[in-house]
VORO-174984 format. One record per residue: y, z, x of N, C-alpha, C in turn; residue number from 0; residue in three letters. Coordinates in Angstrom, 3 decimals. Layout:
# residues N
<pt <Y, Z, X>, <Y, Z, X>, <Y, Z, X>, NUM, ALA>
...
# end
This chain:
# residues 111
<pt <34.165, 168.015, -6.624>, <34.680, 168.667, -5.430>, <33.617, 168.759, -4.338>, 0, UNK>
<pt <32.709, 167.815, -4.143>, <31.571, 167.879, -3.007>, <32.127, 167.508, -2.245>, 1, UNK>
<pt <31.639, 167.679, -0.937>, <32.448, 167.624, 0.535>, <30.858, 167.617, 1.095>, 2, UNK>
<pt <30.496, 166.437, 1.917>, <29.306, 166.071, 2.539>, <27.935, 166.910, 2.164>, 3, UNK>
<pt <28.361, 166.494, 1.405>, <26.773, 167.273, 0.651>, <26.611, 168.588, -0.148>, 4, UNK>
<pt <27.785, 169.488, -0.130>, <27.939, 170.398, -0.572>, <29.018, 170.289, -1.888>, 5, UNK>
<pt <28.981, 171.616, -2.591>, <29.657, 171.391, -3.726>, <29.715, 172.742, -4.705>, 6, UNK>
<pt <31.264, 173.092, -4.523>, <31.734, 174.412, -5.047>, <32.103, 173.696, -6.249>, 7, UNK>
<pt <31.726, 174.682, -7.898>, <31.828, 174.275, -9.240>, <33.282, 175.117, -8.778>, 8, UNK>
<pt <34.316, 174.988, -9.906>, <36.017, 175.411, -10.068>, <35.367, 176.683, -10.645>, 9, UNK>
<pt <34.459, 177.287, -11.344>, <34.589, 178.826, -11.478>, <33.540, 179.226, -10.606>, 10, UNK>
<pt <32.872, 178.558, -9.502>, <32.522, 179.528, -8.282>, <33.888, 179.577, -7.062>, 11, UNK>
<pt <34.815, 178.981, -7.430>, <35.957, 178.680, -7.063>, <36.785, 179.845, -7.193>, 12, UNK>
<pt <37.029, 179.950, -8.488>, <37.927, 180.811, -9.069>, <37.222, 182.530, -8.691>, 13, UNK>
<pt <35.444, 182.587, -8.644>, <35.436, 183.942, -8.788>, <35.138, 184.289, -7.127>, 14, UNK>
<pt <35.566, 183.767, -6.085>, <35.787, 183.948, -4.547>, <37.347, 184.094, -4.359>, 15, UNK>
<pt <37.877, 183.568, -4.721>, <39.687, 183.612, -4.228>, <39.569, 184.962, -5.462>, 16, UNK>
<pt <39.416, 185.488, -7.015>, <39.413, 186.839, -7.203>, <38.557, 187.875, -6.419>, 17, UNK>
<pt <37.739, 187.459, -5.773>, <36.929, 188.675, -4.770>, <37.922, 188.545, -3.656>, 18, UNK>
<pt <38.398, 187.620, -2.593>, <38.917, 187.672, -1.770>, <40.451, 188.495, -2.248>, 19, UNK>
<pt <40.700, 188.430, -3.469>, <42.157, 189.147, -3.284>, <42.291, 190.325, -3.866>, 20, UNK>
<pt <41.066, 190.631, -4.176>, <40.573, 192.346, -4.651>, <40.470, 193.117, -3.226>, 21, UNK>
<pt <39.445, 192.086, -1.720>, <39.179, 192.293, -0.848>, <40.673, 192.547, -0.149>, 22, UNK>
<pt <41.585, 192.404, -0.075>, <42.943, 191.851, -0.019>, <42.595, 190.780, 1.277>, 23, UNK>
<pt <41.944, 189.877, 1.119>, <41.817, 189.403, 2.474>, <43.025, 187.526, 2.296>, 24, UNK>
<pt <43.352, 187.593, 3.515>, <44.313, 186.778, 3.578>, <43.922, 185.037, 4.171>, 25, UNK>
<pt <43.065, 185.872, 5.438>, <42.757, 184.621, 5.952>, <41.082, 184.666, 6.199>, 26, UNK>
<pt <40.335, 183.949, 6.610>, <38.951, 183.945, 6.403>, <37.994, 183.315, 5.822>, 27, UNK>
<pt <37.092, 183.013, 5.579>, <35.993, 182.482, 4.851>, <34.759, 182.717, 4.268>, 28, UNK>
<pt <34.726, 182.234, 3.343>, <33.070, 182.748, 2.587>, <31.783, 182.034, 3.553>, 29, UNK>
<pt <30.975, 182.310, 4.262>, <29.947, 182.545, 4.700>, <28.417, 182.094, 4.333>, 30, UNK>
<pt <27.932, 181.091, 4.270>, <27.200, 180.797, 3.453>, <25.633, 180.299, 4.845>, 31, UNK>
<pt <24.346, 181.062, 4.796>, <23.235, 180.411, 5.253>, <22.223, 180.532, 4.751>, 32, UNK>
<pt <21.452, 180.497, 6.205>, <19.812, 180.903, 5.380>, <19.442, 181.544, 6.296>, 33, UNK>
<pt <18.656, 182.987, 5.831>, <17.973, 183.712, 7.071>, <16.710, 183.212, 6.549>, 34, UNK>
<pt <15.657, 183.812, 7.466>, <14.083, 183.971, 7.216>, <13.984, 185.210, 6.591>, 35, UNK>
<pt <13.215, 185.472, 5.322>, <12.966, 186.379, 4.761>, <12.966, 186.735, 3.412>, 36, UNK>
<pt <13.119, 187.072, 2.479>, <12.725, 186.993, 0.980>, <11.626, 187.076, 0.288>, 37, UNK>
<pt <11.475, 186.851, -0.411>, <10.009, 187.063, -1.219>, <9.423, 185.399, -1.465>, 38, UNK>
<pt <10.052, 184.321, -0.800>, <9.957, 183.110, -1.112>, <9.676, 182.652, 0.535>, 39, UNK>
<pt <10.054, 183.583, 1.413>, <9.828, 182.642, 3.061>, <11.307, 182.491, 3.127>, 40, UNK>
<pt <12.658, 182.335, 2.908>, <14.454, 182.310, 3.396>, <14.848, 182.627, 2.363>, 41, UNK>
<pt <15.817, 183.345, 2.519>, <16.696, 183.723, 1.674>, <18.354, 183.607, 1.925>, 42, UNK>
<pt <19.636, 183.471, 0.746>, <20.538, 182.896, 0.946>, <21.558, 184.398, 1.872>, 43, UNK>
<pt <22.132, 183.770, 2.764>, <23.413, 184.533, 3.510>, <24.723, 184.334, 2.639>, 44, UNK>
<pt <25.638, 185.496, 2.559>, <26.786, 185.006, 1.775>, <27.615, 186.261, 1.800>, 45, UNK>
<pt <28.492, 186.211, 2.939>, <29.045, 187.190, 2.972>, <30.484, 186.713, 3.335>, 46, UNK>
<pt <31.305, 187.337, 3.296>, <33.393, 187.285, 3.897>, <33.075, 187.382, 5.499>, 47, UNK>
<pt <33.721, 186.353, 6.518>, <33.663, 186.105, 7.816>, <35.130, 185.988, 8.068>, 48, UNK>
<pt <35.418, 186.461, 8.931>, <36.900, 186.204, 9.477>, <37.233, 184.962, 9.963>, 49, UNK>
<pt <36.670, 184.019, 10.577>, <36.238, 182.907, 11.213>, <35.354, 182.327, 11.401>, 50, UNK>
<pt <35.353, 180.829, 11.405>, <34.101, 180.319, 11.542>, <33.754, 180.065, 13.502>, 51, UNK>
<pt <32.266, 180.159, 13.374>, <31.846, 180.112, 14.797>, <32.284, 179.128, 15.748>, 52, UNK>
<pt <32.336, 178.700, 16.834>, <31.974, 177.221, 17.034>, <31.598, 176.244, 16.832>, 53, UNK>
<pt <30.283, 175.962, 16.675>, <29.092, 175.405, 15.908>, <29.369, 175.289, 14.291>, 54, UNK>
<pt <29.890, 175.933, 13.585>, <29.950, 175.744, 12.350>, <30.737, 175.121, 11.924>, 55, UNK>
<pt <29.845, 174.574, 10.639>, <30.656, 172.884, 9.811>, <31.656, 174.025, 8.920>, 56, UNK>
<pt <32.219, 173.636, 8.577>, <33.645, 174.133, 8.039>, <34.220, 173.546, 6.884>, 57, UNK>
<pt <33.961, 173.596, 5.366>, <34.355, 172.799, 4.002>, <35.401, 173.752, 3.485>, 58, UNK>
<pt <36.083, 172.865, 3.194>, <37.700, 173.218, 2.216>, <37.394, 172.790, 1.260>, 59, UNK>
<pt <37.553, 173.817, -0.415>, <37.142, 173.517, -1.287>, <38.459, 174.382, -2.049>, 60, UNK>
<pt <39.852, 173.621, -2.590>, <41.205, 173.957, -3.169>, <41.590, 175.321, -2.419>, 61, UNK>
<pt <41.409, 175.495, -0.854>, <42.067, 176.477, -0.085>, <41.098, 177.497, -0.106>, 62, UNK>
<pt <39.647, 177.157, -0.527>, <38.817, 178.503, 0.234>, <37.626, 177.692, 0.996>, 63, UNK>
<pt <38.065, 178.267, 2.138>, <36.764, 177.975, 2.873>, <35.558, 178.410, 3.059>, 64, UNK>
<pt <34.582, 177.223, 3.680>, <32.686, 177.954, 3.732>, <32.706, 177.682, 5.140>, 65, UNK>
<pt <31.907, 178.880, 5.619>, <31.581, 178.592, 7.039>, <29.719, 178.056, 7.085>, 66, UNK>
<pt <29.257, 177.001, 7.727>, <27.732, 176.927, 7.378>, <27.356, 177.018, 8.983>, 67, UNK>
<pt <26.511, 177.253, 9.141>, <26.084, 177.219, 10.803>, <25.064, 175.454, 10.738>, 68, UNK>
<pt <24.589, 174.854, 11.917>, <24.313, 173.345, 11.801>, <22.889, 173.762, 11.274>, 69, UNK>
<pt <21.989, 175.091, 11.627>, <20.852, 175.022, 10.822>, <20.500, 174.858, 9.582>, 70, UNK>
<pt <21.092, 175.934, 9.240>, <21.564, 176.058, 7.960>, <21.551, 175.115, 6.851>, 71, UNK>
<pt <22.635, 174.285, 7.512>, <23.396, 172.799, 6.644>, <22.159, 172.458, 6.293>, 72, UNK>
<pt <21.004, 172.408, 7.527>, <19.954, 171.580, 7.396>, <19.151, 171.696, 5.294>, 73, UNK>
<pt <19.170, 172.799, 5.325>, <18.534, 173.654, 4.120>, <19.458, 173.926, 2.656>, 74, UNK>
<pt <20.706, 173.357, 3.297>, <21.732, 173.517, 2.282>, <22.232, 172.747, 2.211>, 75, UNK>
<pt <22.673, 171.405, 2.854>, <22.856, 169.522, 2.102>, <22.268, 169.633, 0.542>, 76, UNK>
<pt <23.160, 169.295, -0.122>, <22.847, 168.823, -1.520>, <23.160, 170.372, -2.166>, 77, UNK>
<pt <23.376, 171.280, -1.718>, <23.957, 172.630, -2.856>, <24.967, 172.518, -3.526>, 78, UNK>
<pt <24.610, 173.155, -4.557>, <25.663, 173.399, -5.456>, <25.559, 174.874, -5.839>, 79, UNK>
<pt <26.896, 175.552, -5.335>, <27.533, 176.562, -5.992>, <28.127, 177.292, -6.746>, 80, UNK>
<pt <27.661, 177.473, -7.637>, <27.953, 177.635, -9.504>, <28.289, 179.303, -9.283>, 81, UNK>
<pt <29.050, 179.686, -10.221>, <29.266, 181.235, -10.983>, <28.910, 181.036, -12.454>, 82, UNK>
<pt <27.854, 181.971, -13.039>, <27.398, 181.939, -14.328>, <27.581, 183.461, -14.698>, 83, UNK>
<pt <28.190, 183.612, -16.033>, <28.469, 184.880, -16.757>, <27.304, 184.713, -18.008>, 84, UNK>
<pt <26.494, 185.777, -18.406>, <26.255, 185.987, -19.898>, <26.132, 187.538, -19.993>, 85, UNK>
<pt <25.403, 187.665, -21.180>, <25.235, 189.289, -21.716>, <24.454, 189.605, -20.696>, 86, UNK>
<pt <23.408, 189.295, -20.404>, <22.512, 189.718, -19.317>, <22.963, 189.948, -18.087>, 87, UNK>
<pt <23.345, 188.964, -17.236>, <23.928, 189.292, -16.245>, <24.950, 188.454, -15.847>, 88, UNK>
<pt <25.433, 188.050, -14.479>, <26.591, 187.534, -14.092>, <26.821, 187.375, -12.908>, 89, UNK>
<pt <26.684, 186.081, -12.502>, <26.898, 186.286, -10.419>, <26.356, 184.637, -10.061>, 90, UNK>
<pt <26.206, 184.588, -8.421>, <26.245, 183.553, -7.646>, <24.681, 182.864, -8.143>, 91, UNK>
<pt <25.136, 181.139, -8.235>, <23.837, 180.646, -8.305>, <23.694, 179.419, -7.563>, 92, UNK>
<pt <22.682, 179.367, -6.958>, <22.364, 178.287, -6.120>, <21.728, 177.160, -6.556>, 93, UNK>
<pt <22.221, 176.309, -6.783>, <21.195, 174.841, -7.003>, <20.957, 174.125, -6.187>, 94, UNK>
<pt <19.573, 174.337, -5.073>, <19.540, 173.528, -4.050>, <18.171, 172.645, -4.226>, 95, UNK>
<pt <18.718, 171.533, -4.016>, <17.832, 170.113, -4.102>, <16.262, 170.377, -2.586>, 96, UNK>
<pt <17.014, 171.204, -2.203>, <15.821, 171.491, -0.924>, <14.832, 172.552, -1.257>, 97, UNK>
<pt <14.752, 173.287, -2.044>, <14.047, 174.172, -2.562>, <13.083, 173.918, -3.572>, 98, UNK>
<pt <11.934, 173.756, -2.683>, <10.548, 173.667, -3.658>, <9.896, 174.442, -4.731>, 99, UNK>
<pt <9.972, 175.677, -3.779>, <9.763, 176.887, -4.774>, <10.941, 178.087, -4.986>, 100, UNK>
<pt <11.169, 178.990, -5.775>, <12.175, 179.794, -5.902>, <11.628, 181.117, -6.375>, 101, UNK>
<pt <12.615, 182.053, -5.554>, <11.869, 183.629, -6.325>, <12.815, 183.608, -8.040>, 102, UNK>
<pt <12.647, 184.371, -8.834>, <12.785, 185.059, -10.269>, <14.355, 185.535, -10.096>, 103, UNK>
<pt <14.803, 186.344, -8.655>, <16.561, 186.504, -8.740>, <16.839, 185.619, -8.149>, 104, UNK>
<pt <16.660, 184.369, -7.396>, <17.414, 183.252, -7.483>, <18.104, 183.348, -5.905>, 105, UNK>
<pt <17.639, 184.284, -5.124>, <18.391, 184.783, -3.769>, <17.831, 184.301, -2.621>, 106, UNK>
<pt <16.107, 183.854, -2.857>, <15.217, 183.683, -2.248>, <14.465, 182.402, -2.340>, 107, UNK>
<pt <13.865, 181.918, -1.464>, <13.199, 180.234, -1.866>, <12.230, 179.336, -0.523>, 108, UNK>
<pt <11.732, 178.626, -0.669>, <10.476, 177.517, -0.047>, <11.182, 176.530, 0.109>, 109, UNK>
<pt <11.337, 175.730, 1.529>, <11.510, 174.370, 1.284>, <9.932, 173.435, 1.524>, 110, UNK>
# end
C-alpha cells in the first residue's frame, strides 16, 4: 500500500480509522511531519487535522488520509508506518530510511 514513497502497514491502518471513530470524526486527516526538536535534533508531528493545507501532498491509504507538508515529505520519503502491540507497550512506529540516528522512544531522530 505505498503511495510515492510512503507506506501505511493494514494495522497502522486499522488502529487510525478505530481512533478516528472513538474521535467520532467523520471527515479529516491524520497529520503527519517533522518539527525541530527532540532529543535527536526533529521529532515526528502526528496529530487529527480537519484539512489538508494548500501546499500539502495528500495520500489515500483504503479511505484514510495523511496530510504531509512539501518539507516534511523531504524527511519522510521512504516511511513506513507500522502499529506494534506487546506486553510492554503498544503504539505508532516509524521506519524511516532517512534517519541516521534515533532516540530510545522512537519519536525523535538525525538525518
Amino acid at each position: 500500500m505505498a503511495e510515492a514513497g510512503i507506506n501505511v502497514t493494514p494495522k497502522a491502518i486499522g488502529k487510525i480509522r478505530t481512533t478516528f471513530s472513538k474521535m467520532g470524526v467523520q471527515d479529516g486527516g491524520l497529520r503527519l511531519g517533522v518539527l525541530g526538536g527532540g532529543c535527536s535534533g526533529l521529532s515526528y508531528q502526528f496529530k487529527f487535522d480537519t484539512q489538508p493545507r494548500t501546499k500539502d501532498k495528500v495520500f489515500e491509504f483504503d479511505g484514510i488520509r495523511l496530510f504531509i507538508d512539501p518539507k516534511s515529505l523531504l524527511y519522510l520519503h521512504g516511511l513506513t508506518l507500522d502499529y506494534k502491540e506487546s506486553l510492554m507497550q503498544s503504539g505508532f512506529v516509524f521506519e524511516n530510511p532517512n534517519a541516521k540516528k534515533a532516540c530510545g522512544c522512537g519519536t525523535s531522530f538525525s538525518s
